[in-house]
N, C-alpha and C positions, 0 to 999 in steps of 0.2 A: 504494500500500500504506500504511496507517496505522499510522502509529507506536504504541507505548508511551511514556507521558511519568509517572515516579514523583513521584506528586504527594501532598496530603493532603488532606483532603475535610471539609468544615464540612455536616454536616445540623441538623435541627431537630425535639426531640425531642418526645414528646406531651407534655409538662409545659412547653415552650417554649425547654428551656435548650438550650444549643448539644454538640452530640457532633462528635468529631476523631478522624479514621482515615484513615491511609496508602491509597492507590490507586496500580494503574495503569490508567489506562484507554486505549484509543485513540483515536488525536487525529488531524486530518486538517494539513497542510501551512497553514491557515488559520486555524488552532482556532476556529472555528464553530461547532463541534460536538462532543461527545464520546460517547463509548461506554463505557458503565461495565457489568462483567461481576462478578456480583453471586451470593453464595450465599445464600437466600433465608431463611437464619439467621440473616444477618450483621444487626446495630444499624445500619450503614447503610442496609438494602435496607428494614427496616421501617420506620424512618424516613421512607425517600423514600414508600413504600405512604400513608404519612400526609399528607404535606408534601411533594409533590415537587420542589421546590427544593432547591438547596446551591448550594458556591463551591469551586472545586480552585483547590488554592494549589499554586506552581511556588515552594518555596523551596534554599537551600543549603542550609538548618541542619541538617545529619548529625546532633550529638543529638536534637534535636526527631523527625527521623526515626526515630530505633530508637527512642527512648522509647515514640513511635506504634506500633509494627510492634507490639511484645510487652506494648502496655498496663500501662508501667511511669512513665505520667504521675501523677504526685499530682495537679495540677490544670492547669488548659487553661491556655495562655496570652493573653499580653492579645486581645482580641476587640475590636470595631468592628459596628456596625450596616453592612448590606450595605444596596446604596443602591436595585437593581430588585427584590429577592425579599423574602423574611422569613425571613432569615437572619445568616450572621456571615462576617465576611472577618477573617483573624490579619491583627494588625497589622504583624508581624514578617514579613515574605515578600517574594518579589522581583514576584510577580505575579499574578492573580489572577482567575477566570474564574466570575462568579454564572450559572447555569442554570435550566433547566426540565424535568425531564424531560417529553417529548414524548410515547415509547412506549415497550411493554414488549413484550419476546419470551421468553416463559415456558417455552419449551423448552431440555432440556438441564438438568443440572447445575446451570450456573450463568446466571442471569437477565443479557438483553442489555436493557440500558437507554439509548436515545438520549436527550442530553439536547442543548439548545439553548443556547447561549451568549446571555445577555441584555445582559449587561454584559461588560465587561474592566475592567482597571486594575493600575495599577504601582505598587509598593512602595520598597523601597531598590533598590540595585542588585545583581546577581547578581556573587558571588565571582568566579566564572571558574573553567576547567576545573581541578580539584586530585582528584589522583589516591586521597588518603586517601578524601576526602570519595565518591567513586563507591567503593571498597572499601569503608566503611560501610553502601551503600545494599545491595551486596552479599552482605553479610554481615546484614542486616534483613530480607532476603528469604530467607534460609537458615534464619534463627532463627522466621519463620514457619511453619518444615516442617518441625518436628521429630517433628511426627506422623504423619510417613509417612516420614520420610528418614532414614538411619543415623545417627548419634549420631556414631559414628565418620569418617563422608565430614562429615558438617559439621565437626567438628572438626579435620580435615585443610584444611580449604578456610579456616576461621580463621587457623589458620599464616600461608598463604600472605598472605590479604591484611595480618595482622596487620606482616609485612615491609613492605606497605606504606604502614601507617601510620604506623609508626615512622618509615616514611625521609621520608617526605612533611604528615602531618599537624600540627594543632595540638592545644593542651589539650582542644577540644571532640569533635575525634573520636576524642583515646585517649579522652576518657571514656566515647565512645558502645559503642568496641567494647571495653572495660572493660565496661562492660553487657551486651551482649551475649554474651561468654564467661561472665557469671555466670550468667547466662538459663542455658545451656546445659549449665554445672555443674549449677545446678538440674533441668534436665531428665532428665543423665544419673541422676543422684541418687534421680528418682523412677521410673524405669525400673529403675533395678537393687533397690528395694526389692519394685518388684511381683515384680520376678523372686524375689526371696527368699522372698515372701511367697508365689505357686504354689505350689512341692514341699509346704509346710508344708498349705496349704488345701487341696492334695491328699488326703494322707494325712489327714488327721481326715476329709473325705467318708469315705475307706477304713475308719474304724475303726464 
């Protein structure tokens, strides 16, 4: 059975510069290979349609994570020339896998993309298991669904991991889930204005 590995994704865009977005794709016991399950919307998927190369980086850095998830990067961080494809590997990471995609399977929803491992490589060393740093990733993946998922159960599920950050984390991931409660202030914020704004856009159709 293939894992899920939450990684981040280096593609390359038609102008040339480098784009970064959080993934999980599934990985085999070898990582040889990956499988990237793709909404055919998404800035990565066009991307690959162009260039299909990129690099999935395995890092710990929980900010750098949400920053990704909710596209609240001001700018990329430091970048490096990939050494097989024509791409970017973050310099900053623990490890680091340049691809090809092979093939596509364009049914469904969301596009199956095999892609080829060409290269590897290693970066610094991985933190090690810290319990903040997975309630982060947690909590990035929550704040990706606000547009289908209650407001209220995400908010709930914040709590919870929020206990864990406090007991367990550092400066970098209160600040990440600092972040991402404002994310979701934000969200709720625009959700109760629509609601304001119905009854109102109602009644003037009526009148």
């Amino acid at each position: 059975m293939a894992l899920i590995l939450e990684a981040l994704v280096t593609t390359r865009q038609a102008d040339g510069s480098a784009h970064l977005a959080p993934m999980g794709p599934q990985v085999e016991a070898d990582a040889t290979r990956f499988i990237l399950r793709l909404f055919p919307t998404s800035q990565t998927y066009q991307n690959l349609r162009q260039h299909p190369e990129g690099v999935i980086h395995i890092t710990d850095d929980a900010l750098l994570l949400a920053q990704a998830a909710i596209g609240a990067l001001r700018e990329l961080p430091p970048l490096r020339t990939a050494e097989r494809i024509r791409g970017f590997v973050l310099v900053d990471c623990c490890r680091y896998f340049e691809f090809v995609v092979r093939s596509w399977d364009c049914r469904g929803e969301r596009h199956r993309l095999t892609a080829e491992v060409v290269h590897r490589g290693r970066g610094r060393d991985w933190f090690g298991f810290n319990r903040a740093k997975h309630a982060i990733v947690e909590a990035a993946i929550l704040a990706t669904r606000l547009h289908f998922l209650p407001h209220a159960e995400v908010a709930a599920e914040f709590a919870k991991l929020r206990v864990i950050v406090e007991k367990t984390g550092g400066p970098e991931e209160h600040a990440a889930l600092e972040l991402l409660e404002t994310h979701l202030r934000q969200a709720e914020k625009q959700t109760a204005m629509k609601s304001a704004a119905s009854p109102r856009l109602a009644a003037e159709e009526r009148r």
